[in-house]
Structure formats: structure tokens, C-alpha cells
N, C-alpha and C positions, 0 to 999 in steps of 0.2 A: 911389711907388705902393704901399709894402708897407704904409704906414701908414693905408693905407685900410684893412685886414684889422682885424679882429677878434685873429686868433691874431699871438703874438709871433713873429718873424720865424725864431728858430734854430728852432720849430715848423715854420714854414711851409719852411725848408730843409731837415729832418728827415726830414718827409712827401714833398716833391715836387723841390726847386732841388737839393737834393746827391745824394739817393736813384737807384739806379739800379737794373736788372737784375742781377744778381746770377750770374755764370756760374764761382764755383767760390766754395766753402767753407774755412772750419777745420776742424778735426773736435773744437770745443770744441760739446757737445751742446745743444741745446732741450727743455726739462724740460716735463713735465708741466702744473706752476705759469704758464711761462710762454704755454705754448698753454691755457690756458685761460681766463688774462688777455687774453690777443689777442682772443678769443673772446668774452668777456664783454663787450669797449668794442664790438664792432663788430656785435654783433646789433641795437643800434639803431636801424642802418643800416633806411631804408624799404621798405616791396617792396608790389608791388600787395595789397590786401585782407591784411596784413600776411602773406601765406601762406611767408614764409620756407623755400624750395625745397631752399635751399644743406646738400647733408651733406658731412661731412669726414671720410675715412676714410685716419687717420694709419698708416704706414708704417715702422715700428721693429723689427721683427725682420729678420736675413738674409735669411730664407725668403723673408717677405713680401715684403722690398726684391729679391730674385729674380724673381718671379715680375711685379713691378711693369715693371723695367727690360726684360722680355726682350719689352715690348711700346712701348718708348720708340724714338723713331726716331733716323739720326745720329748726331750729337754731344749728344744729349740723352739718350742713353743713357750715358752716361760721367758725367755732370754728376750724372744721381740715382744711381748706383750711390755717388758719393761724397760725396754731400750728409749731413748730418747728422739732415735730418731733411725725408722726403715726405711730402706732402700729396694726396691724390687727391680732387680739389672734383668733387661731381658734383649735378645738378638731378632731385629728385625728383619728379616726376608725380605720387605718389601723396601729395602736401603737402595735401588737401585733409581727410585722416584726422586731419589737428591741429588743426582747424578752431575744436573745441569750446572749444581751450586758445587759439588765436592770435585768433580772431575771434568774442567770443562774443554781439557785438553782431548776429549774424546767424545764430541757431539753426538756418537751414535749409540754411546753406551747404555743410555736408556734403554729406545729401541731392542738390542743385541740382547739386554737382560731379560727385558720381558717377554720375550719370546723361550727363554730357556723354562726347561723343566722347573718347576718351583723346587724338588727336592734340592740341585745343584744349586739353587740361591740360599735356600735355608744350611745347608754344610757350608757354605761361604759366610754367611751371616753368623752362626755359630763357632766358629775358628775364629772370626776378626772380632767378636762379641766377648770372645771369653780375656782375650788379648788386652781387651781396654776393660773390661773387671780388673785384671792387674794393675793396668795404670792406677786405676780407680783409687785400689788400694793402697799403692803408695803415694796418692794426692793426699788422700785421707791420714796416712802417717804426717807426709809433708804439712798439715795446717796444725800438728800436733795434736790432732784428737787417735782414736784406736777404732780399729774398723772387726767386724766381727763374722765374715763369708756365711754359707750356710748354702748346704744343698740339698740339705735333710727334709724337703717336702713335698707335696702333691703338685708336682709340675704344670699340669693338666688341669687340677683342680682350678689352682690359682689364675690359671690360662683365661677359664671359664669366666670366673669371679670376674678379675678386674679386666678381659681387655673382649669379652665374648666369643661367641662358638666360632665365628669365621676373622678372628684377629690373626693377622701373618707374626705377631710377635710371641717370643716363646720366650716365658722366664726360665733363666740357667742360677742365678743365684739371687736369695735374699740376702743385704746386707745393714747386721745393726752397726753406727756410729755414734760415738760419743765420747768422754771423757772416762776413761777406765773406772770402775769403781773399785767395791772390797773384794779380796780374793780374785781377781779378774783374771789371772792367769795360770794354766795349766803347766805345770814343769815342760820346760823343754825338750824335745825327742831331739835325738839325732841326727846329724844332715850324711851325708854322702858325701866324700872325699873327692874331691879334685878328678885324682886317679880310679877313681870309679867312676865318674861319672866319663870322664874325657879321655876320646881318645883319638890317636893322628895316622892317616893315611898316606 
């Protein structure tokens, strides 16, 4: 089956067959260089009217990593306290002020957005936000480190914290990255069949 694929197989087990969730680290760090590589393959990931919602608001100081964690829930607060390096993925509403640069094949797109309801931008913003989290994480397989999602927190909290009370950005997921450590991975659950999932009209 794998040679139906375009991509070489140790690729396709990279990305997807070996990769897992990722619940505890080294504390061998994630540079600058390499998140920005991550960064740069996976922006070309698609999204409606190319409006690229997704911002990333990296997490490297104590401070910061402080004031992150004390709104993480459970045992996901323990996980980014020792992570090497947090990511806070959140969908910005207000995607449509880039308009001139992302879509300029539509000069009046600005204008058209800002006039809409803000609810109808924020459901826009969060569909095309959550879509390049995915990419995110398979850039993050792609540079060989292990990435570790997380939705287990005070949405609102964190809202507050890092981006204040009238910020158009809303965090949907915290994400720890780095080089897997001990015990890093939970047994595998099982996926859903082909024939469960698909079906033809």
C-alpha cells in the first residue's frame, strides 16, 4: 500500500506510523533556527481566502513559562513546566488587516471583513487556525523533534494573561516541543478503518 504514496516511506513513518504525542521531554533545547524552519515549510499549508489566522506566541522565559503553566490544567501542567519549549497556537479574528499582503487578488477584502459581524470572523479564524495547528504538527515531526498539543486549559484565563482583555486573539491550543524523553509515550489507541470512516455517493 505505502508505494502507492508519493512520499518515501521512512517520511511517511516520520510524519505519521512512528510519531506520537509526546508527554515528557529532554531538556536538550529548540533554537530559534529550528522554529523558524518549522515555520517556514508549513506556512504553505492552505486556509480559506489564504487568511492565515494561526499566531504563535513562543514561551522561553521562567516568567513567561510561569504565568503560562499556572493556567494549564492536571497533569498538563507539569508536562509545560518541563517542556523545553511552549508554544501558545491561538486564531486571530483580526486576520483580515493582512489582507493587502495574503490576498491581493481582492483589494476590497479588507474593507468587506471589517464591516462583518466579528462573530463570523472569529468562526473563520478558528476553522483556518485550527487547520495550520496540524500543519504545525507535522513540521514539528518533519524537523524530527515530537510535538505534544494540549487543550486541557483556561482558555480565557490565558486570553487574559498574555494577550489582554480586548485582544481579538484566542488561544485553542498549548503546544510542548522537543526531543521525546523517558516514558514519552502513551500505548497506541486505535484508528478507525478506511470503511468507517469513508464513504461514496
Amino acid at each position: 500500500m505505502t508505494d502507492t504514496l508519493a512520499l518515501d516511506k521512512n517520511a511517511q513513518d516520520l510524519l505519521f506510523r512512528s510519531a506520537r504525542t509526546a508527554n515528557s521531554f529532554t531538556d536538550e533545547p529548540v533554537t530559534d533556527e529550528q522554529l523558524r524552519a518549522i515555520y517556514d515549510l508549513v506556512k504553505f499549508g492552505p486556509t480559506a481566502m489564504n487568511n492565515q489566522p494561526l499566531r504563535v506566541t513562543v514561551v522561553r522565559s521562567p516568567e513567561a513559562r510561569e504565568r503560562l503553566v499556572r493556567h494549564m490544567q492536571g497533569n498538563n501542567a507539569p508536562k509545560t513546566s518541563t517542556a523545553p519549549l511552549a508554544l501558545v497556537l491561538s486564531a486571530d479574528s483580526d486576520f483580515h488587516e493582512h489582507f493587502p499582503k495574503t490576498f491581493p487578488v481582492a483589494p476590497d477584502a479588507r474593507d468587506n471583513f471589517a464591516g462583518m459581524p466579528v462573530e463570523a470572523r472569529e468562526s473563520m479564524a478558528l476553522q483556518n487556525a485550527l487547520l495550520q495547528v496540524a500543519y504545525l504538527i507535522v513540521g514539528v515531526r518533519a524537523a524530527g523533534l515530537a510535538a505534544g498539543p494540549m487543550t486541557g486549559f483556561d482558555a480565557e484565563g490565558l486570553r487574559k494573561e498574555l494577550f489582554g482583555e480586548d485582544s481579538k486573539q484566542r488561544p485553542l491550543v498549548v503546544m510542548n516541543i522537543g526531543k521525546p524523553g523517558p516514558d514519552a509515550w502513551f500505548d497506541r489507541l486505535p484508528r478507525l478503518d478506511y470503511d468507517e470512516v469513508v464513504t461514496e455517493i
